[in-house]
C-alpha positions in Angstrom: -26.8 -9.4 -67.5 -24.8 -6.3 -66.3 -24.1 -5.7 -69.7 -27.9 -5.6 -70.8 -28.6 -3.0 -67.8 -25.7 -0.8 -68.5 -27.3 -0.2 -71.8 -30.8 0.1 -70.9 -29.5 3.0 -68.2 -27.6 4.2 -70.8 -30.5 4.7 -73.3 -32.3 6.7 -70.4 -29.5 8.8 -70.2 -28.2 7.9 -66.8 -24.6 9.6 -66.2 -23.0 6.5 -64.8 -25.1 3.5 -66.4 -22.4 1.1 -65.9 -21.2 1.9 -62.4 -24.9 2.1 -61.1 -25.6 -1.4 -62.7 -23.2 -2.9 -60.9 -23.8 -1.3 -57.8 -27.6 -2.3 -58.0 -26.4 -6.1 -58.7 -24.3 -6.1 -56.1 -27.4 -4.7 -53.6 -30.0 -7.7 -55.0 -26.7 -9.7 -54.0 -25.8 -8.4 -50.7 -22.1 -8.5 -51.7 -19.3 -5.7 -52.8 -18.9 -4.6 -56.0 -15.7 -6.1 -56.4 -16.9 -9.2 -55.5 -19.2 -9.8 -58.6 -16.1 -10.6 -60.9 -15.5 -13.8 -58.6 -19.5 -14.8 -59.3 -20.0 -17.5 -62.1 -24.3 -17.1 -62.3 -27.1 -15.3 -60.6 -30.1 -17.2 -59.7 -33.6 -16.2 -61.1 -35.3 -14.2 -58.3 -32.1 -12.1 -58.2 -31.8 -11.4 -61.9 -35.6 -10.5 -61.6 -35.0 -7.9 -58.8 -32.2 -6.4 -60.8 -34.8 -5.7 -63.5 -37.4 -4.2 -61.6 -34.8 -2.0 -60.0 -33.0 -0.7 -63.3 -36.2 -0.2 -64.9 -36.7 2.4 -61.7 -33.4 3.6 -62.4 -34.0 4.0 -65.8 -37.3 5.8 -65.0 -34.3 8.3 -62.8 -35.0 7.5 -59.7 -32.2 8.0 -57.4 -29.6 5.2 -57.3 -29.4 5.8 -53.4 -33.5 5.6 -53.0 -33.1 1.8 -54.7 -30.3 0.9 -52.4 -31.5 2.4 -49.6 -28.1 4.0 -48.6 -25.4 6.5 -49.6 -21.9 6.7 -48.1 -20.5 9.9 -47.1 -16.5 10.1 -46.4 -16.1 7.0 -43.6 -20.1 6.7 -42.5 -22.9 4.6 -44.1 -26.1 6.9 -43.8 -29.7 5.5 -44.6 -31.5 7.4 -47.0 -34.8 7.6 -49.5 -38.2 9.6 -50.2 -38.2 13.2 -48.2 -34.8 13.9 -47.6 -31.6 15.0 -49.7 -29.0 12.2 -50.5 -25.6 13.4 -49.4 -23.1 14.4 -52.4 -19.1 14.2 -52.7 -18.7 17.8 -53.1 -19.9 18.2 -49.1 -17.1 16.0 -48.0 -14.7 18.1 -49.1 -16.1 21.1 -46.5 -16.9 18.6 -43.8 -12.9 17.6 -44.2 -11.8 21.0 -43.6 -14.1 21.1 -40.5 -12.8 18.0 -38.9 -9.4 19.4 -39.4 -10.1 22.1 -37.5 -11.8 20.7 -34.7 -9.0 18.2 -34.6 -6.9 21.1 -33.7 -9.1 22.4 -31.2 -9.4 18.7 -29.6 -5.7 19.0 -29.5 -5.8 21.8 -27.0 -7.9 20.0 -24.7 -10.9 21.8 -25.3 -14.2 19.8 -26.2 -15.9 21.9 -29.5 -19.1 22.6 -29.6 -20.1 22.4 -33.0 -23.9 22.9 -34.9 -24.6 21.9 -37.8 -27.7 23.8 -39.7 -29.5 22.0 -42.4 -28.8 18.7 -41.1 -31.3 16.7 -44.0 -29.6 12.9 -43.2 -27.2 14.3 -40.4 -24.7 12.5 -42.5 -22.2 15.8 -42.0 -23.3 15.4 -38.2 -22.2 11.7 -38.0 -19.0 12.4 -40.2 -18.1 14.5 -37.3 -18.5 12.2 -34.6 -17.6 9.8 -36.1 -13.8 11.1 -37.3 -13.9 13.9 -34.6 -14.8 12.1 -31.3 -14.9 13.8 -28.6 -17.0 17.2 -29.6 -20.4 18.1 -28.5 -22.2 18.2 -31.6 -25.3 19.8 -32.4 -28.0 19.2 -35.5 -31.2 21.3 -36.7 -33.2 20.1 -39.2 -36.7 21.8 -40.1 -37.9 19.3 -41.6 -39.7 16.4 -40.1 -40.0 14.0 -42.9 -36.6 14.7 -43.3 -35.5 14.3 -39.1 -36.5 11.3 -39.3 -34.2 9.7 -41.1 -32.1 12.1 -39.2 -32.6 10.5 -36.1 -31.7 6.4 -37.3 -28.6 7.8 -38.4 -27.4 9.5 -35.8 -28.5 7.3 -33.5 -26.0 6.2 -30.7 -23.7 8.9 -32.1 -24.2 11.3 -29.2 -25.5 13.8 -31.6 -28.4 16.6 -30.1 -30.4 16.4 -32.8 -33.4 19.6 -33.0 -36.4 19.4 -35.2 -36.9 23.8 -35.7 -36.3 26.7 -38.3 -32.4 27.2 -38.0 -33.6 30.7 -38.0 -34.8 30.4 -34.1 -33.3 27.4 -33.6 -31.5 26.8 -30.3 -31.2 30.0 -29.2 -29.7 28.7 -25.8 -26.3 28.2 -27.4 -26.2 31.4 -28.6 -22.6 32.5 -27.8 -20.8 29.6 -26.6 -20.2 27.6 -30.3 -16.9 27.2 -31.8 -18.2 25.8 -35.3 -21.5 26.2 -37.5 -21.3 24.2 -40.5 -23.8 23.7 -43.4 -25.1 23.0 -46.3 -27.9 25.0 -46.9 -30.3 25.0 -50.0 -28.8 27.3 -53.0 -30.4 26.7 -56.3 -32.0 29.6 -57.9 -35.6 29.6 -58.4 -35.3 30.4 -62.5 -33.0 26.8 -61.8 -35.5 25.1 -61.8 -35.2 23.3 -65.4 -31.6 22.7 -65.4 -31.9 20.3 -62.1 -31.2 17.0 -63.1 -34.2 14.6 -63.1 -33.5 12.8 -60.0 -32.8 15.8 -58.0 -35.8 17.9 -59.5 -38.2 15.3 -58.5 -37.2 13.0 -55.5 -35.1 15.6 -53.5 -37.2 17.6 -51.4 -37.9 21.0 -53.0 -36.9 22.4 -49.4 -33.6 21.6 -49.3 -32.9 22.7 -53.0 -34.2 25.9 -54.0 -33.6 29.3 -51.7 -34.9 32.4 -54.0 -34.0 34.3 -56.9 -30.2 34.3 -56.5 -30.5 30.8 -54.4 -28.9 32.9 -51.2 -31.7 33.1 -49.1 -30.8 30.0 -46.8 -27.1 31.2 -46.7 -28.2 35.1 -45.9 -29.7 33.1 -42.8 -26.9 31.0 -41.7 -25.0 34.0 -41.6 -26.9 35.6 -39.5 -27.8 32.6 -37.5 -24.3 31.5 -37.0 -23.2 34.8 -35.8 -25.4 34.8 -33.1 -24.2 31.2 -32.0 -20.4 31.7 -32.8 -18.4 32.5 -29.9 -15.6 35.0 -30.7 -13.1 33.4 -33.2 -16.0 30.9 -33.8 -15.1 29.1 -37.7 -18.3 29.2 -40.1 -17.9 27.0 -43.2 -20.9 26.6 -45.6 -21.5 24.9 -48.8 -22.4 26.8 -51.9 -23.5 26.2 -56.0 -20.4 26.5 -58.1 -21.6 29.9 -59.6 -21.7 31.5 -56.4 -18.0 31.8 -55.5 -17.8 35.4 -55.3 -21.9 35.7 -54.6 -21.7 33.7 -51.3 -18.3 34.6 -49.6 -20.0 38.8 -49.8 -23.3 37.5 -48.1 -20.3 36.8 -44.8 -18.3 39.7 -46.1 -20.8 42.6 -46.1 -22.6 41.6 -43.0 -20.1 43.0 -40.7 -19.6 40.2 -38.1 -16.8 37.8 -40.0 -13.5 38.1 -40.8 -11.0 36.2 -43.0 -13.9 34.8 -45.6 -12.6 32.9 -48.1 -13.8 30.8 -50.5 -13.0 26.9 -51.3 -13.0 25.0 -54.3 -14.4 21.2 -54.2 -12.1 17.9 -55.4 -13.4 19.0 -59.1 -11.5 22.5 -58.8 -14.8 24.2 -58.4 -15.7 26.9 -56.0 -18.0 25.2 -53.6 -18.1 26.3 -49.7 -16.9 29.5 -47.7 -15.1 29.7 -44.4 -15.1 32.6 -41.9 -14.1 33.9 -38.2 -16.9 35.5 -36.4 -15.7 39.0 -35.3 -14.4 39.1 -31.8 -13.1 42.5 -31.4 -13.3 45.8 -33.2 -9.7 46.0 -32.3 -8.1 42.7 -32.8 -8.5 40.4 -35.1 -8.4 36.8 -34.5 -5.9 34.8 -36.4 -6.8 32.7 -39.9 -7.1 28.9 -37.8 -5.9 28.1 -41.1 -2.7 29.8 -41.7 -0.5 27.1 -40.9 -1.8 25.4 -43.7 -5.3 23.0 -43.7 -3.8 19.2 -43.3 -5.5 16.8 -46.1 -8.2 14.8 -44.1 
């Protein structure tokens, strides 16, 4: 059986036919992966909701939109139609956040933190969930999108806003020790080199941002430096071709320092980090220069 729908998502010219096969038996089965080499048969109705849902697969539709679900470092986050599935690459940012707020935490300060872009609020509920103890913050501009916002970070603590990150809480202006996000960055002239199930079941909001695909991040810049208290950390997510592009957006605008860029678990560049400018005179220290633990 698994063998059957391995090639079938293979002839459609899915990336990881094998791996999502098993993953989608293991859904119709309610059961982990691993457990499917102790299982001797599968009864009828389950074989035959297996089919239906490879031949969706097949047909590209997100593996995460079949089951329903996507995992994100340690949280489980509910996802489908109208909002963007979480990737691997953003863990890799949202680990050098929680490092950092672990620190603050540490001083006995309680972080404020907002994230921009929220989609899922799976970043958000990362957070909370590995950094307990901060007063988080999430803005999403989308409602479709907010609403699957809202089941996952339900009971988390999490403010979540429905608004244009552009205007968006203005009554924290000043007072926030961390803006994180993952903003849309795909060029428009991108637009046929998106993989299928991207291209047509991510929302096109959270995927394309202009010509250069910097629009959204020009925005967060200067969105977060009107939240950012001075010293305030920034770190946002990028496309791997904008490692240089990205990091001047912070650079040129005058109110960071220490920008630097970050390369993903893949060696790729794939999110920048600054410290909004306190002083014209003194420069706040790299909260990194001690070295970023491994989270």
């Amino acid at each position: 059986m698994l063998a059957g729908a391995t090639d079938k998502l293979r002839r459609a010219g899915v990336d990881s036919p094998g791996a999502d096969a098993r993953l989608l038996l293991a859904h119709v089965l309610d059961v982990s992966p691993n457990a499917l080499l102790l299982l001797d048969s599968v009864d009828q109705p389950s074989a035959a909701s297996l089919e239906r849902l490879v031949d969706e697969r097949a047909r590209r539709v997100p593996l995460q939109h079949l089951t329903g679900e996507a995992w994100f470092r340690h949280v489980r986050v509910e996802v489908g139609p109208g909002v963007f599935v979480p990737r691997p690459e953003t863990e890799v940012m949202t680990g050098w956040a929680i490092v950092e707020l672990r620190r603050l935490l540490g001083q006995g300060r309680t972080p404020r933190v907002v994230e921009l872009c929220a989609g899922s609020g799976a970043i958000s509920k990362a957070i909370a969930a590995e950094a307990p103890g901060v007063d988080l913050h999430a803005v999403e501009v989308s409602e479709e999108a907010a609403r699957w916002a809202a089941r996952n970070l339900s009971g988390t603590g999490v403010e979540l806003y429905v608004a244009d990150m552009a205007d968006a809480v203005r009554e924290l202006d000043g007072t926030v020790d961390l803006v994180i996000a993952n903003p849309p960055y795909i060029p428009l002239d991108a637009y046929l080199s998106v993989p299928t199930e991207v291209r047509d079941h991510d929302p096109a909001v959270a995927l394309f941002s202009g010509d250069d695909g910097l629009d959204a991040i020009r925005v967060v810049a200067r969105v977060g430096a009107r939240l950012l208290r001075g010293s305030g950390l920034l770190c946002a997510e990028h496309a791997d071709l904008q490692g240089e592009s990205a990091p001047a957006v912070f650079t040129s605008s005058g109110d960071y320092l220490h920008v630097r860029d970050h390369h993903d678990l893949a060696g790729r560049p794939r999110f920048v980090t600054a410290v909004r400018r306190e002083d014209e005179h003194v420069e706040p220290a790299e909260p990194w220069q001690d070295g970023p633990s491994d989270v």
